[in-house]
N, CA, C and O atoms as a GROMACS GRO file, in nm:
protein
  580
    1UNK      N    1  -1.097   0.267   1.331
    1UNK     CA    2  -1.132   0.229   1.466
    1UNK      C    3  -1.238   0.326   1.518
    1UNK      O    4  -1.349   0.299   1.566
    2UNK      N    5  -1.182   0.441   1.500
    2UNK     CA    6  -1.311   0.535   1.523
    2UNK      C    7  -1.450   0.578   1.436
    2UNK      O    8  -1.553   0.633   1.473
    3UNK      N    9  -1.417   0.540   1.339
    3UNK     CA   10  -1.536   0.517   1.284
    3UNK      C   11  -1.602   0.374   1.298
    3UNK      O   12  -1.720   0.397   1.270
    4UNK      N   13  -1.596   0.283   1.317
    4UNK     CA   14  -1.659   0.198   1.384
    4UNK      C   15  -1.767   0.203   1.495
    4UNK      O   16  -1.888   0.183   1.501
    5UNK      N   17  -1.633   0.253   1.612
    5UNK     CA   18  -1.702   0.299   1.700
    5UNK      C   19  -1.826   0.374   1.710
    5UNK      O   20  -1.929   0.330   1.763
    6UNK      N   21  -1.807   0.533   1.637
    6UNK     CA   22  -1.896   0.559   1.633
    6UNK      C   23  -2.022   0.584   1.506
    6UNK      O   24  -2.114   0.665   1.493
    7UNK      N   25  -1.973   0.477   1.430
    7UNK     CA   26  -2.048   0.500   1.259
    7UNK      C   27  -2.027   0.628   1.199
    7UNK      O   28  -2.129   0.679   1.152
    8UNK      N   29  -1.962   0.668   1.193
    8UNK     CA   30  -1.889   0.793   1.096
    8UNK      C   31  -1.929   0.755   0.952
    8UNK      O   32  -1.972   0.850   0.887
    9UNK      N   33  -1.925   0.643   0.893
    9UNK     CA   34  -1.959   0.635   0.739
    9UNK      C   35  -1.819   0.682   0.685
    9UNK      O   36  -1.832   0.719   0.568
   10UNK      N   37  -1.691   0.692   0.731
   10UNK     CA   38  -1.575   0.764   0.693
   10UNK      C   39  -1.557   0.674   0.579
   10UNK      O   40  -1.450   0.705   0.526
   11UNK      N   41  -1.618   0.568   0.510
   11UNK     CA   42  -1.572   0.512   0.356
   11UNK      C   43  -1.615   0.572   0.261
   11UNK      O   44  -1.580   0.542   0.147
   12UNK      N   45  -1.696   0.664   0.286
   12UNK     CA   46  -1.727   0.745   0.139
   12UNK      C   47  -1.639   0.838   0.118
   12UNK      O   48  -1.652   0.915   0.024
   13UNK      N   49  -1.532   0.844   0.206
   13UNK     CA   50  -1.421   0.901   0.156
   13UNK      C   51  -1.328   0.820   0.121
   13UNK      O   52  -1.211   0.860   0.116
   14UNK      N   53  -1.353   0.729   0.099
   14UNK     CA   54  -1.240   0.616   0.003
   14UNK      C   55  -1.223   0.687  -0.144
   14UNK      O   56  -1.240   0.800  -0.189
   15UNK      N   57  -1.166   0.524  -0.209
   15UNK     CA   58  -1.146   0.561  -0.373
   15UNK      C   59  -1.245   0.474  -0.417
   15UNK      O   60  -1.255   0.357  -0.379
   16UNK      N   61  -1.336   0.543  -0.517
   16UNK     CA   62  -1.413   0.518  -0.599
   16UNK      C   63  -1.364   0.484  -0.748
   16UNK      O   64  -1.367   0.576  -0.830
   17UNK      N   65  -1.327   0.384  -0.780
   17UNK     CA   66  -1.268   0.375  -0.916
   17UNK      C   67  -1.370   0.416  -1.058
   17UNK      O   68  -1.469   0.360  -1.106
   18UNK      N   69  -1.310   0.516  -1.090
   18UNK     CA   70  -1.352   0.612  -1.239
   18UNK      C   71  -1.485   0.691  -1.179
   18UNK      O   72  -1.585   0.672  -1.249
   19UNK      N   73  -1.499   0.745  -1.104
   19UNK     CA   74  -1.607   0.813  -1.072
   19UNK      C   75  -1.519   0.946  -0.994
   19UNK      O   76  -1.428   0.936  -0.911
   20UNK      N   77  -1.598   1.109  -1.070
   20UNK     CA   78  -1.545   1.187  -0.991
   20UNK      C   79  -1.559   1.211  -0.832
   20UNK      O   80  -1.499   1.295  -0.765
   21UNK      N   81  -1.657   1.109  -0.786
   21UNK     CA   82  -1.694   1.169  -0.645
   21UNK      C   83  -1.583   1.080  -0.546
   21UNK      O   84  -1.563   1.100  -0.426
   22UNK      N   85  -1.519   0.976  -0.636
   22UNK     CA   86  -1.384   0.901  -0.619
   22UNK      C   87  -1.219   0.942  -0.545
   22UNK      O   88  -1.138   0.891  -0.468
   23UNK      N   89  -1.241   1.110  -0.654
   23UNK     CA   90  -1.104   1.141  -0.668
   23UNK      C   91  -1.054   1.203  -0.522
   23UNK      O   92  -0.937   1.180  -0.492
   24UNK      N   93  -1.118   1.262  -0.450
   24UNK     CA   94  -1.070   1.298  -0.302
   24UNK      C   95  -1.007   1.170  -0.252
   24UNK      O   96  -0.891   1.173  -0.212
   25UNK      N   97  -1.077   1.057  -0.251
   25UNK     CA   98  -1.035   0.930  -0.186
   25UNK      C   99  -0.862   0.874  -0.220
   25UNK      O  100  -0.800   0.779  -0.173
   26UNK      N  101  -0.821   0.984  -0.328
   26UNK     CA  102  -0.676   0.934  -0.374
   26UNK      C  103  -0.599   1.002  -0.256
   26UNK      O  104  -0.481   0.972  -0.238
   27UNK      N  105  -0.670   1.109  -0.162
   27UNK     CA  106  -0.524   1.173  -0.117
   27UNK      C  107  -0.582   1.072   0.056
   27UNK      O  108  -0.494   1.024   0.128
   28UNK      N  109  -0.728   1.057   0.090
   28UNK     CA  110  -0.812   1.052   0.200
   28UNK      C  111  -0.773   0.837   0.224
   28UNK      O  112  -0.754   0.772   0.327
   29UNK      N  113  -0.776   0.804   0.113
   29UNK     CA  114  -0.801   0.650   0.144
   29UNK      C  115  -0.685   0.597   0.231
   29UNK      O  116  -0.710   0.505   0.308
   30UNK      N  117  -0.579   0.640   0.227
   30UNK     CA  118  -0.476   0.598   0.299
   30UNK      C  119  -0.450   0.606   0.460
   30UNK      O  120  -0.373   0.540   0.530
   31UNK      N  121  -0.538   0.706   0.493
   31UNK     CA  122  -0.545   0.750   0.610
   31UNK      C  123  -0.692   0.656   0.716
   31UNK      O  124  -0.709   0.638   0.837
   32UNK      N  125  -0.782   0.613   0.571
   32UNK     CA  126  -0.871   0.524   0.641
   32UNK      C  127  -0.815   0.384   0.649
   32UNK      O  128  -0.708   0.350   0.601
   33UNK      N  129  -0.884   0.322   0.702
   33UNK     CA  130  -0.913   0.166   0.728
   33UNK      C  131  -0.996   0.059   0.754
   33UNK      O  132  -1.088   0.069   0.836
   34UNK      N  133  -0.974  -0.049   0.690
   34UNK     CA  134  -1.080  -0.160   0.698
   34UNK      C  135  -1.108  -0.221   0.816
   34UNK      O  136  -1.145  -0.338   0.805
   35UNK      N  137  -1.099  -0.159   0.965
   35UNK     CA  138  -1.091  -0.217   1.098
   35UNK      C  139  -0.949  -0.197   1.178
   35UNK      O  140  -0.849  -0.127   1.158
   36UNK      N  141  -0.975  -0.258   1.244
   36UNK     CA  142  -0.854  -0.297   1.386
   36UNK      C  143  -0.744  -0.329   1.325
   36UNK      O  144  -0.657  -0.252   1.285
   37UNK      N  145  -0.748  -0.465   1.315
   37UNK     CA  146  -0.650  -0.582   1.242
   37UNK      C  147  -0.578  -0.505   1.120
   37UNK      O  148  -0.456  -0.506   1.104
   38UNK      N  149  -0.687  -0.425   1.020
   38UNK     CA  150  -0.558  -0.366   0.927
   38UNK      C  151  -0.482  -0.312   0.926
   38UNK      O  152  -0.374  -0.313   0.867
   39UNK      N  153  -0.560  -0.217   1.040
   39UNK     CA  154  -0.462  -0.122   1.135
   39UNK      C  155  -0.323  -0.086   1.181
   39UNK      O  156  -0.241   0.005   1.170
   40UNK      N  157  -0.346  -0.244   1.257
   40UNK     CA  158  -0.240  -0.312   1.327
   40UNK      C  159  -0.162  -0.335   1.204
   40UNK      O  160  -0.075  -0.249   1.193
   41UNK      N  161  -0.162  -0.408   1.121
   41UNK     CA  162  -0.099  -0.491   1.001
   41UNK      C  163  -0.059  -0.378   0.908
   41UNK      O  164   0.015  -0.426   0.822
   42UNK      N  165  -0.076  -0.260   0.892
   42UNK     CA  166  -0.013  -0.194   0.840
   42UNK      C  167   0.100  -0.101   0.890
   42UNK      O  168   0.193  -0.055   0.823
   43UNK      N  169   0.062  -0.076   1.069
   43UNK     CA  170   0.139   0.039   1.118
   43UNK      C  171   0.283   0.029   1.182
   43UNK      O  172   0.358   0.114   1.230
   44UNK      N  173   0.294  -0.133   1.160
   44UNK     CA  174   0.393  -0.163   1.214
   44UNK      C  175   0.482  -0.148   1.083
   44UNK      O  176   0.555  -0.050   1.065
   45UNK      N  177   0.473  -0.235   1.008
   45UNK     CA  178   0.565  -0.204   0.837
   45UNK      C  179   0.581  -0.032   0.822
   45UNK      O  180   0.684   0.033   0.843
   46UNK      N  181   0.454   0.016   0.781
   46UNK     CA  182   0.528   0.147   0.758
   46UNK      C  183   0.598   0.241   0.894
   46UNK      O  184   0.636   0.354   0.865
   47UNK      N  185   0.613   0.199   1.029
   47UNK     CA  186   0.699   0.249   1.080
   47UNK      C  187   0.820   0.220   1.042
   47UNK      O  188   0.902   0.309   1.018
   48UNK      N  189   0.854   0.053   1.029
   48UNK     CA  190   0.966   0.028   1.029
   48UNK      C  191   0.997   0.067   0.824
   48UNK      O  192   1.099   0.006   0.790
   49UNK      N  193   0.959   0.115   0.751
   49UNK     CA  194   0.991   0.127   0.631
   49UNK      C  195   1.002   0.264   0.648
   49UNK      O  196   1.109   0.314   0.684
   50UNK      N  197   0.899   0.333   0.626
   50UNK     CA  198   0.897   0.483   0.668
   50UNK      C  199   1.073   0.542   0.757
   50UNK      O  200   1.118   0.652   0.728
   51UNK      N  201   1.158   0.432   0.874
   51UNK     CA  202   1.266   0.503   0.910
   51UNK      C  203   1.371   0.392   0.800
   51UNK      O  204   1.494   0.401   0.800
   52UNK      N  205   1.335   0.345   0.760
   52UNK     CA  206   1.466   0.283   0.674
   52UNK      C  207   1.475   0.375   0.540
   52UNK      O  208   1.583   0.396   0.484
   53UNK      N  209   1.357   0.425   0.496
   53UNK     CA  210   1.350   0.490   0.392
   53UNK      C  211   1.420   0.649   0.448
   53UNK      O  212   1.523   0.692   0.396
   54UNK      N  213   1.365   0.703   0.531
   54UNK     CA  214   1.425   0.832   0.572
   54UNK      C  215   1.556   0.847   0.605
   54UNK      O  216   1.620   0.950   0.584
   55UNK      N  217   1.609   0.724   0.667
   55UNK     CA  218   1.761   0.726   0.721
   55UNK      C  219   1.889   0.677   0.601
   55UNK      O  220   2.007   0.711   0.606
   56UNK      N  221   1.822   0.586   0.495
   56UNK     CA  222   1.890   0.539   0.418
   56UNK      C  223   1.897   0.618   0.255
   56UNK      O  224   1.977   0.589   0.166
   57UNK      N  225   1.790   0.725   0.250
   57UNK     CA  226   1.748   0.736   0.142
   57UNK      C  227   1.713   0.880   0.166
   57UNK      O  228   1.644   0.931   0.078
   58UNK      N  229   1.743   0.955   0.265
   58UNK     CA  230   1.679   1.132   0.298
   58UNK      C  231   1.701   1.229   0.212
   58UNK      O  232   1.688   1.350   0.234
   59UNK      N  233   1.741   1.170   0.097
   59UNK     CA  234   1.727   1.286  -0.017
   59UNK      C  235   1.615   1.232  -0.128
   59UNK      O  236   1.518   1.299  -0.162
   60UNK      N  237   1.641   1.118  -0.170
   60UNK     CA  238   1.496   1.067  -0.238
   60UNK      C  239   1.351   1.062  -0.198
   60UNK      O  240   1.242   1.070  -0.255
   61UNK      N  241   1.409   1.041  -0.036
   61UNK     CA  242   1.237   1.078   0.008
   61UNK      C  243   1.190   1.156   0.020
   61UNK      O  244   1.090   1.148   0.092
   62UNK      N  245   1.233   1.310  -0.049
   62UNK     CA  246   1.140   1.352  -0.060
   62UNK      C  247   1.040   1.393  -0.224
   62UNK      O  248   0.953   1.472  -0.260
   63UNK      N  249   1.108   1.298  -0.272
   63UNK     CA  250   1.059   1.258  -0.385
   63UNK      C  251   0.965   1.106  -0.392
   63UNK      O  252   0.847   1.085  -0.420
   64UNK      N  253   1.038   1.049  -0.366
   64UNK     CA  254   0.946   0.870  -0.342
   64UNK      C  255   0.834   0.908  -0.275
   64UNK      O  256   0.733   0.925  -0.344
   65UNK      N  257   0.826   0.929  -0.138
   65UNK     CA  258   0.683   0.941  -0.062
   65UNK      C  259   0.550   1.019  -0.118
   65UNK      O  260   0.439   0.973  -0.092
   66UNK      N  261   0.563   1.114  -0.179
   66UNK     CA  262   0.464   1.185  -0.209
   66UNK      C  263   0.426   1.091  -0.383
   66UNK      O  264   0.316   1.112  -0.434
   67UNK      N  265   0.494   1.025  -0.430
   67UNK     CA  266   0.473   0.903  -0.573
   67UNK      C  267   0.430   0.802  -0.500
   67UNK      O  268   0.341   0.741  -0.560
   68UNK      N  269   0.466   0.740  -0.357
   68UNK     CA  270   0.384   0.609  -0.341
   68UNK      C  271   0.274   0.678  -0.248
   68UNK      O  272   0.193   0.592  -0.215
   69UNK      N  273   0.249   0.776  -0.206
   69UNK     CA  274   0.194   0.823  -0.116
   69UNK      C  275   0.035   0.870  -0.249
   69UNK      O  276  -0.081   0.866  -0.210
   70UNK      N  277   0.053   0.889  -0.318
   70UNK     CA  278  -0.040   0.922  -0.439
   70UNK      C  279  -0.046   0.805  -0.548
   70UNK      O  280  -0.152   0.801  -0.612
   71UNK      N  281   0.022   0.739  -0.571
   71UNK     CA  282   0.047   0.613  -0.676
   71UNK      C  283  -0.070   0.554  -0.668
   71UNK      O  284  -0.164   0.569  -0.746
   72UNK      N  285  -0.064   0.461  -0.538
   72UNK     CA  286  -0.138   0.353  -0.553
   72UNK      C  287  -0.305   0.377  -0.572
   72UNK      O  288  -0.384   0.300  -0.626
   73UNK      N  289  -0.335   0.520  -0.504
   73UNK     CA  290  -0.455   0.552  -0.495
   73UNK      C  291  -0.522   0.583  -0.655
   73UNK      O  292  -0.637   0.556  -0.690
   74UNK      N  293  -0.391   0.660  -0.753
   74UNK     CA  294  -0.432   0.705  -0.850
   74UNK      C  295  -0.455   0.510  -0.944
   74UNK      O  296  -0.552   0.467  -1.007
   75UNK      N  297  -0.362   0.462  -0.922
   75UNK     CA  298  -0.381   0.326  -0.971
   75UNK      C  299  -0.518   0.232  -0.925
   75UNK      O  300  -0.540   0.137  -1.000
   76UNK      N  301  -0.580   0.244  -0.847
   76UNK     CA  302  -0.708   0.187  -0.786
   76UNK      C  303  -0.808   0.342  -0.873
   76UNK      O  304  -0.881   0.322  -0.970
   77UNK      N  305  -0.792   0.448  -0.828
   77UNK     CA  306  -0.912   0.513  -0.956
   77UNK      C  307  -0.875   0.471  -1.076
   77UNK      O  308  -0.986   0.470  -1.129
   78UNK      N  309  -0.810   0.439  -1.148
   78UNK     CA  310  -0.790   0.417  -1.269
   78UNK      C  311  -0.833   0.271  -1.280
   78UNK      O  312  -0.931   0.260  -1.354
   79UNK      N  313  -0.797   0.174  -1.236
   79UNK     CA  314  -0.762   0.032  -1.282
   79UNK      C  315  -0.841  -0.069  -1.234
   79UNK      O  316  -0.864  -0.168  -1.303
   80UNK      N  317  -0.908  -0.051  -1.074
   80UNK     CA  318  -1.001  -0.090  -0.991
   80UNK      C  319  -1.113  -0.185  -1.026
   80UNK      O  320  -1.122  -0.208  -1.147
   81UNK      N  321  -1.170  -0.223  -0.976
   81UNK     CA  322  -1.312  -0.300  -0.981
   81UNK      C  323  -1.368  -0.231  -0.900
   81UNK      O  324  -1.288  -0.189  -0.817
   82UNK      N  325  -1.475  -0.196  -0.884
   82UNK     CA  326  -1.585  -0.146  -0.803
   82UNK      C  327  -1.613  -0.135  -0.670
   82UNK      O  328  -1.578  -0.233  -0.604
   83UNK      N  329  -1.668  -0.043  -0.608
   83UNK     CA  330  -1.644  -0.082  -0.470
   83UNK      C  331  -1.584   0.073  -0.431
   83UNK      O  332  -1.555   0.166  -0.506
   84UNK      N  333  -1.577   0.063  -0.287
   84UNK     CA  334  -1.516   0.168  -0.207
   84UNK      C  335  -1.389   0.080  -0.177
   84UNK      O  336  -1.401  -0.039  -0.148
   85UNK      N  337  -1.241   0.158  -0.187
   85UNK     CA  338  -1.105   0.155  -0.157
   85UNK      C  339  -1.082   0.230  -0.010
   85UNK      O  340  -1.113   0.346   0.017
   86UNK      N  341  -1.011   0.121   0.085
   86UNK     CA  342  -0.922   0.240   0.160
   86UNK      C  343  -0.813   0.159   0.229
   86UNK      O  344  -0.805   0.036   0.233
   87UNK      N  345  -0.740   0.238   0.277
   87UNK     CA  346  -0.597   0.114   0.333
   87UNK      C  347  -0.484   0.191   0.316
   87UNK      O  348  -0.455   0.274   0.229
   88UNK      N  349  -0.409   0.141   0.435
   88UNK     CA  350  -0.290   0.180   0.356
   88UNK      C  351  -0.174   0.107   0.325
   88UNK      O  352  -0.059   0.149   0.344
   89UNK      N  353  -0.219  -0.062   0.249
   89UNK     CA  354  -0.175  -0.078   0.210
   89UNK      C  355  -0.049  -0.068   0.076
   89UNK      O  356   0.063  -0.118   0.068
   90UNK      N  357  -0.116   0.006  -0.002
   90UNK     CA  358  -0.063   0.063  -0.142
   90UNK      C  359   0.086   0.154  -0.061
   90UNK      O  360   0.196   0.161  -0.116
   91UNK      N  361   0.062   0.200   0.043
   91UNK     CA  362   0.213   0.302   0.051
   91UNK      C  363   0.305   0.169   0.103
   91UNK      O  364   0.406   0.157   0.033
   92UNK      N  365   0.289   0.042   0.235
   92UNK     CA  366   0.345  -0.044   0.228
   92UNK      C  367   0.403  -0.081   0.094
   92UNK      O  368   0.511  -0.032   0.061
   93UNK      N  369   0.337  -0.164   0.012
   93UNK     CA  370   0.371  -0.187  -0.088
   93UNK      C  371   0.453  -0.140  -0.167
   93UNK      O  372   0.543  -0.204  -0.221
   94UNK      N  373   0.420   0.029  -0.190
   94UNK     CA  374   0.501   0.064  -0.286
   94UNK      C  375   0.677   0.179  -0.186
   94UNK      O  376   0.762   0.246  -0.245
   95UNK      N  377   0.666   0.158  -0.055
   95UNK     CA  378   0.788   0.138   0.024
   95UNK      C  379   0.872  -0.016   0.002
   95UNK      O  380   0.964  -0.027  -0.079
   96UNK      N  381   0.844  -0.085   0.053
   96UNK     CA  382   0.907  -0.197  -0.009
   96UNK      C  383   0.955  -0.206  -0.159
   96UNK      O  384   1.069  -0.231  -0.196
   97UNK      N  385   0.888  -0.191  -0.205
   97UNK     CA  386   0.944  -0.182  -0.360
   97UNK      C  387   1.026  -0.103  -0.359
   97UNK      O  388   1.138  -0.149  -0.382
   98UNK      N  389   1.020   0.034  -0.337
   98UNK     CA  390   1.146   0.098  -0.365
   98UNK      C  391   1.302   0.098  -0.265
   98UNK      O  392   1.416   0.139  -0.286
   99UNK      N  393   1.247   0.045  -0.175
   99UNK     CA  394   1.377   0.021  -0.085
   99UNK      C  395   1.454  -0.149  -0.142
   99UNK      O  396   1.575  -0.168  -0.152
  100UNK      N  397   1.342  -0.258  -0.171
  100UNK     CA  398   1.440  -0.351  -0.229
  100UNK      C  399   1.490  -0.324  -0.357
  100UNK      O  400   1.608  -0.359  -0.356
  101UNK      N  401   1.455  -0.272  -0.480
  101UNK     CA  402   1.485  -0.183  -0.622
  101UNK      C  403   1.614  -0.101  -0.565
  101UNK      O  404   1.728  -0.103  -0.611
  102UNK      N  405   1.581  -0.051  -0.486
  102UNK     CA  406   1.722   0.056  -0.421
  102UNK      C  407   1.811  -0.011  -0.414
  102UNK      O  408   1.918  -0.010  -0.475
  103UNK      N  409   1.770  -0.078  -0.336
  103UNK     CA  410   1.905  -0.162  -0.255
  103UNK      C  411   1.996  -0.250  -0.391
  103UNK      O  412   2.119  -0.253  -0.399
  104UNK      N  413   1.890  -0.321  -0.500
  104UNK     CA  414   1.965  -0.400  -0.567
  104UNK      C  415   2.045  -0.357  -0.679
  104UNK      O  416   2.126  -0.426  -0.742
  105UNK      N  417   2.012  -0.226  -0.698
  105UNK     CA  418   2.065  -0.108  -0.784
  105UNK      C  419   2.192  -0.040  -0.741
  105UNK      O  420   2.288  -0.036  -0.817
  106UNK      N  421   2.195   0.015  -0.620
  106UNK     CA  422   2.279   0.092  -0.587
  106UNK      C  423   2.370  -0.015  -0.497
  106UNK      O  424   2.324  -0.105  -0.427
  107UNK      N  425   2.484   0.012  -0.514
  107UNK     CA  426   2.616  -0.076  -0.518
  107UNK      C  427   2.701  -0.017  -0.328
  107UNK      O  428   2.820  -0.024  -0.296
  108UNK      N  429   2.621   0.018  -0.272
  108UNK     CA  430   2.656   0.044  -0.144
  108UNK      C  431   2.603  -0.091  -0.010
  108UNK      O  432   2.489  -0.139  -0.012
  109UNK      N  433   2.711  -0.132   0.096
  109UNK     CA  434   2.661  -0.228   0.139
  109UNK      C  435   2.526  -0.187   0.254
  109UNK      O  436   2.440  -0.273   0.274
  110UNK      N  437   2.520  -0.085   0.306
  110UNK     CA  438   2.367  -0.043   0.365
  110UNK      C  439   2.283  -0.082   0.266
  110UNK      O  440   2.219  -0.182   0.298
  111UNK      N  441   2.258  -0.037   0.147
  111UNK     CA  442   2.142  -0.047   0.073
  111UNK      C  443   2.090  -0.216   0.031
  111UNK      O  444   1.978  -0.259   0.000
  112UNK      N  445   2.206  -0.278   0.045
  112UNK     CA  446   2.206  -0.390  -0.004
  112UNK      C  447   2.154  -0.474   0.093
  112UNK      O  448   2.071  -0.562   0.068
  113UNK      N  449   2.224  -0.439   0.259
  113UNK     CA  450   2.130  -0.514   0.336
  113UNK      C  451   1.976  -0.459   0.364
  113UNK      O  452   1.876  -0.517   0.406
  114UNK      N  453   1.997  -0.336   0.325
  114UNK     CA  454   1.826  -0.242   0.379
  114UNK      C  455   1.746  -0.418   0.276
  114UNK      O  456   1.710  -0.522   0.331
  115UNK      N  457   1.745  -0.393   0.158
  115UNK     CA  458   1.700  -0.452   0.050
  115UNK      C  459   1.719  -0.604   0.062
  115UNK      O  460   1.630  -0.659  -0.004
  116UNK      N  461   1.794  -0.686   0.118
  116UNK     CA  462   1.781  -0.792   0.125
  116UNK      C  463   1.676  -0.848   0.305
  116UNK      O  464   1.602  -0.945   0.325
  117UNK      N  465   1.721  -0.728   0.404
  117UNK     CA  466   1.622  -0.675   0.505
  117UNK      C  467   1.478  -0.693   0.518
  117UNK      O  468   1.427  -0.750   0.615
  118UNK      N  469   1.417  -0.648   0.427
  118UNK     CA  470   1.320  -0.589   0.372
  118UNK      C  471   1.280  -0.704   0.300
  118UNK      O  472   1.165  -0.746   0.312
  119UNK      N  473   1.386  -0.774   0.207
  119UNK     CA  474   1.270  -0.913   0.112
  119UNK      C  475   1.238  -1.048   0.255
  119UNK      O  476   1.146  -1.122   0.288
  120UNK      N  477   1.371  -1.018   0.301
  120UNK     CA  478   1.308  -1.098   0.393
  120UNK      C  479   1.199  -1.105   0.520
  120UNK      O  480   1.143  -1.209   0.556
  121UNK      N  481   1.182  -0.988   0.574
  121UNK     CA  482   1.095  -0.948   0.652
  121UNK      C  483   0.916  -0.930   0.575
  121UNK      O  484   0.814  -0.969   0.631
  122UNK      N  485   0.924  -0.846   0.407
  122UNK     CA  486   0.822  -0.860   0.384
  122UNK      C  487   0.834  -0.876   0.239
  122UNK      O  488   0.813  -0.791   0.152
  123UNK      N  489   0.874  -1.016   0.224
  123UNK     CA  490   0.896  -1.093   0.133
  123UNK      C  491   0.785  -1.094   0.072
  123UNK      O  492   0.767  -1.049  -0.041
  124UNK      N  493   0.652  -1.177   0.185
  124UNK     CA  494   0.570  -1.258   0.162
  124UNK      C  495   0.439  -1.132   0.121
  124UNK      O  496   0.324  -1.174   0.131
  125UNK      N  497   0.451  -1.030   0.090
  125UNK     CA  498   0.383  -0.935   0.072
  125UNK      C  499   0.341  -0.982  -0.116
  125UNK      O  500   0.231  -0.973  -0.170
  126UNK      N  501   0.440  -1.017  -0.161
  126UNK     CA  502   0.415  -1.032  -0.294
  126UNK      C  503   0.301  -1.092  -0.338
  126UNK      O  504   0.234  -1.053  -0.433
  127UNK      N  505   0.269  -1.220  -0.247
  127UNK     CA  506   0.144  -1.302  -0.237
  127UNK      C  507   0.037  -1.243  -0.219
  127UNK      O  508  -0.062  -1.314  -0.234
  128UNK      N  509   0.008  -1.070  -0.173
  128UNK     CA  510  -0.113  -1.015  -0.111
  128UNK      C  511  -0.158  -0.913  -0.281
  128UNK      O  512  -0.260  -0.851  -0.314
  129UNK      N  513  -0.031  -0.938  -0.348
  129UNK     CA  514  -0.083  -0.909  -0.510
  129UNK      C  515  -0.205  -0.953  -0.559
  129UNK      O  516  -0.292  -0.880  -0.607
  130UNK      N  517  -0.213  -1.112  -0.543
  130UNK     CA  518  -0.276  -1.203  -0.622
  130UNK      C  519  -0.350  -1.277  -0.512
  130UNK      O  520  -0.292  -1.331  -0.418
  131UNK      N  521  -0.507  -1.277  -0.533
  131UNK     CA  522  -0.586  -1.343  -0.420
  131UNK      C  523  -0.734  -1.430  -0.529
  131UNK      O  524  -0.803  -1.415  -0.630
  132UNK      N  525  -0.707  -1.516  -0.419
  132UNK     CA  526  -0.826  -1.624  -0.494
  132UNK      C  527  -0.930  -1.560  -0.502
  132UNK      O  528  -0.950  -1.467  -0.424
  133UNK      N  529  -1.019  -1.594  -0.597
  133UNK     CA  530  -1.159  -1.567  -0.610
  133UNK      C  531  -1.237  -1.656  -0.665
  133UNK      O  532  -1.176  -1.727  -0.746
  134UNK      N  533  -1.387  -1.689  -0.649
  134UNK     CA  534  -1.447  -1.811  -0.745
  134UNK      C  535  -1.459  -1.750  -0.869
  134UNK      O  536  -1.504  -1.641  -0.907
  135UNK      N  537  -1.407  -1.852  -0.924
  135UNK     CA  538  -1.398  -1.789  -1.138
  135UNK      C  539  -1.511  -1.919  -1.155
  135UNK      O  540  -1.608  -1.965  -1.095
  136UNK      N  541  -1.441  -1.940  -1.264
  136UNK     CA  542  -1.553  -2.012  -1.410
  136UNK      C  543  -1.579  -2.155  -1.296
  136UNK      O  544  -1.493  -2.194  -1.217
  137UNK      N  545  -1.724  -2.221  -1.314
  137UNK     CA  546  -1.725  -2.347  -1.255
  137UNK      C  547  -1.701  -2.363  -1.138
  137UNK      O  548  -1.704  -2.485  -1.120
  138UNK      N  549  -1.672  -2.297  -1.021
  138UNK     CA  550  -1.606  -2.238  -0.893
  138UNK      C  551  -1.478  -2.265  -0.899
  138UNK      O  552  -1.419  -2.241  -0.794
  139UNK      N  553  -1.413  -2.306  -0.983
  139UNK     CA  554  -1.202  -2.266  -0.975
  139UNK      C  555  -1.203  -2.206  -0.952
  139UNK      O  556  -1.291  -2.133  -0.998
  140UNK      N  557  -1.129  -2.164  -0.873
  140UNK     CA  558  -1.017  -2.020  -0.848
  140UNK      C  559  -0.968  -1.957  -0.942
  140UNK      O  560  -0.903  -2.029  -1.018
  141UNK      N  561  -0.973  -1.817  -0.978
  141UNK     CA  562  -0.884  -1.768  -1.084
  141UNK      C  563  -0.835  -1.653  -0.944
  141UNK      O  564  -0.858  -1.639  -0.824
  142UNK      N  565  -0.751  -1.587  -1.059
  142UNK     CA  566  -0.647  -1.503  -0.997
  142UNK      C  567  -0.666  -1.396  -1.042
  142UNK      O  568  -0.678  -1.392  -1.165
  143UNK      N  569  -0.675  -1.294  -0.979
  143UNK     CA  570  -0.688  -1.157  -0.943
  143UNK      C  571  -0.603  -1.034  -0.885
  143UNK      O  572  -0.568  -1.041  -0.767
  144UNK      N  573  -0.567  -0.921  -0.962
  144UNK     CA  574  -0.463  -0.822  -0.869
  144UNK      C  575  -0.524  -0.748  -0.821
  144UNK      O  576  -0.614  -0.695  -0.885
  145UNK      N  577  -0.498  -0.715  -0.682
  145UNK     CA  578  -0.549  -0.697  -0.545
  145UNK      C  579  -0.567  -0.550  -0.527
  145UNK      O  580  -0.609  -0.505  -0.421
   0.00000   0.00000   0.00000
């Protein structure tokens, strides 16, 4: 938002996939954003994940957060297509995952609703995996995100 405002250029501190001038962007990209709207669309989930994870889980987190908090970024330098990365989507993502995995693993009834909670609220996240693109002939092929 503030770089918008005032043209900061704050994406060259994204992730650069396989390039060293990339690798800062693994700890920096999460903290940027693609506008307003992503903004919005991310800060509400990781509030509400961020206290389900801390209240349900305050001994793992402090192990989990700093793995999805670094994961996804190291997975976009590594695996990526081209381009500048930033978002913080990847910690969404990889909160959800470990709170529904939790939940369906561990045999306690909190965890079970955290985890059934959670598929239902951001179920539909799974779909933001896989996004159209024009492939061969203009079909659509499918792509991970």
């Amino acid at each position: 938002m503030l770089n918008s405002g005032l043209d900061l250029g704050l994406e060259r501190f994204g992730v650069r996939p396989r390039q060293l001038a990339g690798l800062p962007g693994i700890l920096l990209a999460p903290l940027l954003d693609d506008g307003f709207a992503h903004i919005i669309a991310n800060s509400l989930p990781l509030l509400v994940l961020g206290t389900v994870m801390l209240h349900l889980y305050p001994n793992s987190a402090l192990r989990v957060l700093p793995a999805v908090y670094l994961g996804p970024g190291l997975a976009v330098w590594l695996f990526a297509g081209g381009g500048v990365h930033v978002g913080a989507s990847g910690l969404v993502y990889g909160l959800v995952s470990y709170i529904f995995v939790a939940g369906v693993i561990r045999l306690d009834r909190r965890a079970i609703a955290a985890s059934l909670l959670v598929s239902f609220m951001y179920g539909s996240l799974a779909w933001g995996y896989c996004r159209s693109s024009p492939g061969f002939l203009g079909k659509p092929t499918w792509r991970l995100r």
